[in-house]
N, C-alpha and C positions, 0 to 999 in steps of 0.2 A: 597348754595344760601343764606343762613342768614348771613354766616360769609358776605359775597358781601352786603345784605341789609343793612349791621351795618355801613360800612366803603363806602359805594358808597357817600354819602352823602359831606364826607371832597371833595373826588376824585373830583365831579363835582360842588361844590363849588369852586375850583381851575381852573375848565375847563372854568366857567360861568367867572372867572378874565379874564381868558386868548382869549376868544372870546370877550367878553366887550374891551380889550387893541382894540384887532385889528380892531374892527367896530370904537373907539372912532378914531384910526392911518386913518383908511378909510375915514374916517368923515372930518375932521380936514388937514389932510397932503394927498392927494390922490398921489402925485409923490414920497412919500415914500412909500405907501401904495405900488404901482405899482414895486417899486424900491425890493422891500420884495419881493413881489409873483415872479417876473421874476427872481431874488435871489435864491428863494426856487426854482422853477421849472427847473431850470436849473442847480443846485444842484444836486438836484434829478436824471435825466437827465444823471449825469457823473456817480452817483454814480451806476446807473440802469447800464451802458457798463459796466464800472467797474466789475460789476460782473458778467457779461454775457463774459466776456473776461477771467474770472478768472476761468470761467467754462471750459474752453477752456483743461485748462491742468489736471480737476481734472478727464475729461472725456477720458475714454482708448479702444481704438479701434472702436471709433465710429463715421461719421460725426462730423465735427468742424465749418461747413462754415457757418451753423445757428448762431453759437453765436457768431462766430467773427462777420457776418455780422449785426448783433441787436448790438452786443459790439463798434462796429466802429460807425452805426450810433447813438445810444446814447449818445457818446461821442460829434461827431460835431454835435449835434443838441444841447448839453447842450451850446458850446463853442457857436454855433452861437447864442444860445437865449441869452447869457448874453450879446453879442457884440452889437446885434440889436434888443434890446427891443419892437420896431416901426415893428415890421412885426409879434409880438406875439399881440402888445396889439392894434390894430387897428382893426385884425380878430375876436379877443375877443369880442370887444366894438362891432363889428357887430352883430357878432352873435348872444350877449344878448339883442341887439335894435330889432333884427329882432322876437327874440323870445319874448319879449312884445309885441309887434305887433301882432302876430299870436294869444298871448290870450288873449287880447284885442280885436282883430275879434271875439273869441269864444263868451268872455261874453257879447259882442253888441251883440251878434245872440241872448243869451241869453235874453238878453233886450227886444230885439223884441217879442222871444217867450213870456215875460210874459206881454206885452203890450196887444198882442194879445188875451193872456185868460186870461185879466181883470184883474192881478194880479199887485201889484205893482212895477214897471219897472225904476222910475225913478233915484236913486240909481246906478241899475245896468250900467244902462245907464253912467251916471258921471264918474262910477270902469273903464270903455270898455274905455272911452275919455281920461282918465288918461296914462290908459297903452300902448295907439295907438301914443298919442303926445311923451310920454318920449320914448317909442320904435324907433321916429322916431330922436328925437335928438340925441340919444346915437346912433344910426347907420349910419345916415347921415349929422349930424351936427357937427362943429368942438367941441362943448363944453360935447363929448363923455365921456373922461374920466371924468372929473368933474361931472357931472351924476350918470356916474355908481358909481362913492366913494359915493357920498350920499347914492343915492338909495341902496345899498350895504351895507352903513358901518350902516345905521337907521336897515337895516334887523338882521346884526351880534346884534346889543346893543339889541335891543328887544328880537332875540334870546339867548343872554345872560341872559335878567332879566327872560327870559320864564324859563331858564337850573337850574338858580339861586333860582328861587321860588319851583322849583319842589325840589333841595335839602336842602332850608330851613322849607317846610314843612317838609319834612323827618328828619330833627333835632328838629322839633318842633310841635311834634305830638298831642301832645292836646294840643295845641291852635290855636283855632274857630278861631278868627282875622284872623289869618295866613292863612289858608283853605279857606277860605271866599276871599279874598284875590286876593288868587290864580287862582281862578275859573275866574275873570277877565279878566288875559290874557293865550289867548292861540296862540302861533307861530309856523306853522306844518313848517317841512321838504321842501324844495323848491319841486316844484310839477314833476320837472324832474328824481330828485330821489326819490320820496314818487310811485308814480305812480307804479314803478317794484318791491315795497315791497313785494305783493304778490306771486310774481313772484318768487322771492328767497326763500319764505317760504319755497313753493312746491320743487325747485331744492334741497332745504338741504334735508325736508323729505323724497325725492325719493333716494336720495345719501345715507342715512342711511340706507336705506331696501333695497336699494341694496350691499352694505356691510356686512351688520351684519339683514336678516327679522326681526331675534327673539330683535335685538336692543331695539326698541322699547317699549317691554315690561319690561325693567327693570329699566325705569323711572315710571311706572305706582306707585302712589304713594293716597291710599286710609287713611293714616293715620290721616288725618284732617279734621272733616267733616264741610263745608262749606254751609250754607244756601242763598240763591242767589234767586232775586227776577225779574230779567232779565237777559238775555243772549241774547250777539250781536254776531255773527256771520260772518268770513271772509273767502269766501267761493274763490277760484283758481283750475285753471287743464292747463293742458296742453295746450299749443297754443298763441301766442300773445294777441291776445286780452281776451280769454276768464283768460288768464294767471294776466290778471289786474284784476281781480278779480269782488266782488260781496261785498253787504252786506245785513243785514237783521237782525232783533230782533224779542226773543221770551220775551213776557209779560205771566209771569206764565207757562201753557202748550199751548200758541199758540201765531204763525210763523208773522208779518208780514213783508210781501216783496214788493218791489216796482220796477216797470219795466217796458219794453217796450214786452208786453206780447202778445199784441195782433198786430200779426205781420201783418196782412192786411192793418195797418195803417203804415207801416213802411217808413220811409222817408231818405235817404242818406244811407241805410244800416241798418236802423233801430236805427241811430245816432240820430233821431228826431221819435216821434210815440203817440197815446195816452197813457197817463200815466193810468196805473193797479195798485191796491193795490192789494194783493193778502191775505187771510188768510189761518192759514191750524195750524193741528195739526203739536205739535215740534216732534215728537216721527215720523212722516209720514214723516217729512221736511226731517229730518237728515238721515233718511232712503233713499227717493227717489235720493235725492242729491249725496250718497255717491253709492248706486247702479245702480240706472238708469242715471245719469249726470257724474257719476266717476271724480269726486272731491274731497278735503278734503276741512275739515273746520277744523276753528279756533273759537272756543267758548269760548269767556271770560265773566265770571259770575259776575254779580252785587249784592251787597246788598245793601239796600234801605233804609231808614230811614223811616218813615211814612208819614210825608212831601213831601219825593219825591214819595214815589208810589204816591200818591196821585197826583202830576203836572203829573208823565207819563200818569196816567189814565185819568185825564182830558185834555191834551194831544191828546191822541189816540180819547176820548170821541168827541175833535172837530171836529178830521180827519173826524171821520166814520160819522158825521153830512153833510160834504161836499160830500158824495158819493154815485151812482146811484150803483145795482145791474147791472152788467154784464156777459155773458155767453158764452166761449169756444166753440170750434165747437161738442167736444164730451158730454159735457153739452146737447146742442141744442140735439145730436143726441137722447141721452138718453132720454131725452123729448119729442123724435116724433117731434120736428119742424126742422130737416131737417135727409135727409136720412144717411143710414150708421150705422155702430157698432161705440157706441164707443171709442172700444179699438182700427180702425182702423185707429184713428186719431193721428199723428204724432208730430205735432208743441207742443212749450214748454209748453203754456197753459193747451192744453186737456191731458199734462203729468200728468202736477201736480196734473191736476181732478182725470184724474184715478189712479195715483199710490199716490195723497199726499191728495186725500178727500179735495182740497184748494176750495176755493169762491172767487169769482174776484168783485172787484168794480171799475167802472172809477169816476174822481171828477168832481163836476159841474163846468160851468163858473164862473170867480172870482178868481178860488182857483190855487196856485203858481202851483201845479199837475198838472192840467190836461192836459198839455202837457208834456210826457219825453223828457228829453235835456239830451243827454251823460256825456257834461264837466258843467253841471249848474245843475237843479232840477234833479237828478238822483237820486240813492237810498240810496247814502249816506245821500243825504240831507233828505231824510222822516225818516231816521234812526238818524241823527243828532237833527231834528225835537224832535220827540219822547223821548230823551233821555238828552234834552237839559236842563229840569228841576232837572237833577240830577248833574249837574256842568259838565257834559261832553259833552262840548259843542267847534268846535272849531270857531278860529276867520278868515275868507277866506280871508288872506293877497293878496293873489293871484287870489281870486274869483272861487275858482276850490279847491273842495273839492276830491280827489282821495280813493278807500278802500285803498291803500297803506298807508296814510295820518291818514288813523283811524287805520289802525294796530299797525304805530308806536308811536302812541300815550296810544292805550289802552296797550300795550305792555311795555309803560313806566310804567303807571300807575300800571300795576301789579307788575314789578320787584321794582317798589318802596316800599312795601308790606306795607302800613297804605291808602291806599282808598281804593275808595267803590267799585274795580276791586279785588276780592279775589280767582277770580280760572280763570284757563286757562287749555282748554283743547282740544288737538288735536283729531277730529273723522276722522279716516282712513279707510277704507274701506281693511282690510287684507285679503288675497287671494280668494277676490271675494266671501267672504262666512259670515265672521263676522266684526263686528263694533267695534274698538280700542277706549276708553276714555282715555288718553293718557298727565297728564301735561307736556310739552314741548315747549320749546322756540323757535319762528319760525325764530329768527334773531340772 
């Protein structure tokens, strides 16, 4: 890993040229731009039969008809795509009209919800009209491709100076300017591929113990000790949705989380609901989540200057200003205000009471919280929120912050090894009996 820290730095200074070229080619020449991609993918394309036909003979005594049949259609699918460009890039152009659309519907909903709870809306509002208009000209207006180059080739160049700052801090480690700098711009991952990050974490980690259980323990690596003044949290399991994952930070020894916790209020699936802070011991968190939830997390450690503790903690100091005590049903029970054990309450909340010792709060009118929105004020954003004083903040190109979107982020920021992310560590829940701290890379 250090030899990789030393030298990553030239690597994606050479990668930040070469996405820079192609967003400037995008920008500037879109008919070349387009002339390139259908180029490359149809390339591609021949070279993918190519070797699915090659497979053909190195395999003995086995079915053949699979890979002639992927081998033949790879091949006229490359020939056709370079012949008739006009039936690749017209479907394209829709597609990505149609998908501006759909998250421009999101973050108008979004709009509305914080108009709603008095929060301000206006903003969001402008983001939602932006990506509804340009969604509809790149899908159903003739000036489709000239669109998508811009809007495209602006995303490549920014992603470039984003690839570019991250490995000139890394060449240029003590110096403040630079760092300073950099905290400015932040460009995540398009939110289509950020989204299933967590999602792969969990497929690698489960693919390793199912190979090799003992795997795992022979990354475990105590020879550095690391002082850490927050930990963020990216919590995945099994399942589509719950497979997108989670987020949450611990401040010292305690947890907090933000959710849709209180499901009586649940609306579309619980896609809309009142918004929960939740508090709780970290040592209760990690336990209940990895036992009772059967999850892993991904805990990446912060260290803090005195400065930043100081923004998280008055930070957090304003959140817990905007919020009413609230009470689970197994709360209530314990309390004699309504009947029942209770341990014989089921939903996520009266979990966390009784196995995580947690406290719930909802936020008053006014405050961006007090309603949860899935793709907008969700938990990334109270986690974003919180943590935003310490330059880990990101910029929502897209209006949709994802936990995939913080993983691969916080995820850079470790393997960069000069910020304020100095430990990563996977908790696994090993044959149902003990807790793995584990540094390992989830991607």
């Amino acid at each position: 890993m250090s030899a990789f820290k030393n030298t990553a730095p030239i690597v994606w200074l050479l990668i930040s040229i070469a996405v820079f070229a192609g967003g400037m080619i995008m920008l500037l020449d879109v008919k070349l731009a387009w002339n390139m991609i259908i180029t490359s993918i149809s390339i591609m394309l021949v070279v993918v039969g190519i070797m699915y036909l090659s497979a053909i003979f190195l395999k003995k005594g086995e079915s053949k008809f699979k890979e002639l049949g992927i081998g033949i259609l790879s091949l006229l699918g490359g020939v056709f795509t370079y012949l008739n460009p006009q039936y690749l890039k017209v479907p394209f152009s829709f597609a990505i009209g149609m998908l501006g659309i759909i998250i421009g519907c999101f973050v108008l909903l979004s709009s509305i919800k914080l108009k709603k709870d008095g929060a301000s809306w206006v903003w969001t509002l402008l983001v939602a009209l932006v990506y509804i208009g340009l969604g509809i000209n790149m899908a159903f207006l003739t000036t489709t491709g000239r669109i998508f180059g811009i809007i495209f080739g602006v995303y490549l160049i920014f992603f470039a100076l984003n690839i570019f700052g991250d490995a000139l801090v890394s060449l240029m480690k003590h110096n403040d300017g630079a760092k300073k700098a950099k905290k400015h711009i932040r460009v995540t991952l398009p939110l289509v591929f950020a989204a299933f990050l967590p999602m792969r974490m969990l497929k690698k980690v489960n693919a390793l113990v199912q190979e090799e259980p003992d795997a795992l323990l022979l990354l475990e690596d105590h020879s550095i000790e690391r002082t850490t003044d927050m930990e963020i949290f990216i919590h995945t399991k099994e399942g589509l949705i719950p497979g997108m994952g989670h987020v949450d930070a611990a401040i010292g020894e305690c947890v907090y989380s933000y959710g849709n916790y209180d499901d009586s209020t649940w609306k579309l699936g619980g896609f809309l609901a009142d918004g929960v802070l939740v508090e709780m011991p970290k040592t209760e968190h990690v336990k209940q989540a990895l036992k009772v939830e059967k999850k892993i997390l991904m805990g990446y450690g912060l260290a803090l200057t005195p400065e930043q503790k100081k923004g998280v903690q008055e930070q957090l100091d304003d959140l817990l200003s905007h919020v009413l005590p609230w009470e689970p049903k197994a709360e209530q029970a314990d309390k004699g205000e309504i009947k029942g054990n209770a341990k014989d309450f089921e939903d996520v909340s009266s979990q966390l009471y009784n196995d995580a010792k947690a406290s719930f709060y909802k936020f008053k009118q006014g405050n961006e919280f007090k309603t949860y929105y899935a793709l907008g004020t969700n938990c990334v954003k109270l986690v974003d929120t919180l943590v935003g004083k310490t330059g880990i903040d990101l910029i929502k190109i897209n209006g949709i912050i994802t936990p995939g979107a913080y993983l691969d982020y916080l995820d850079r920021l470790y393997d960069r090894g000069d910020s304020i992310v100095v430990s990563r560590t996977l908790y696994q829940d090993i044959e149902n009996k003990r807790e793995k701290e584990i540094a390992v890379s989830p991607a």
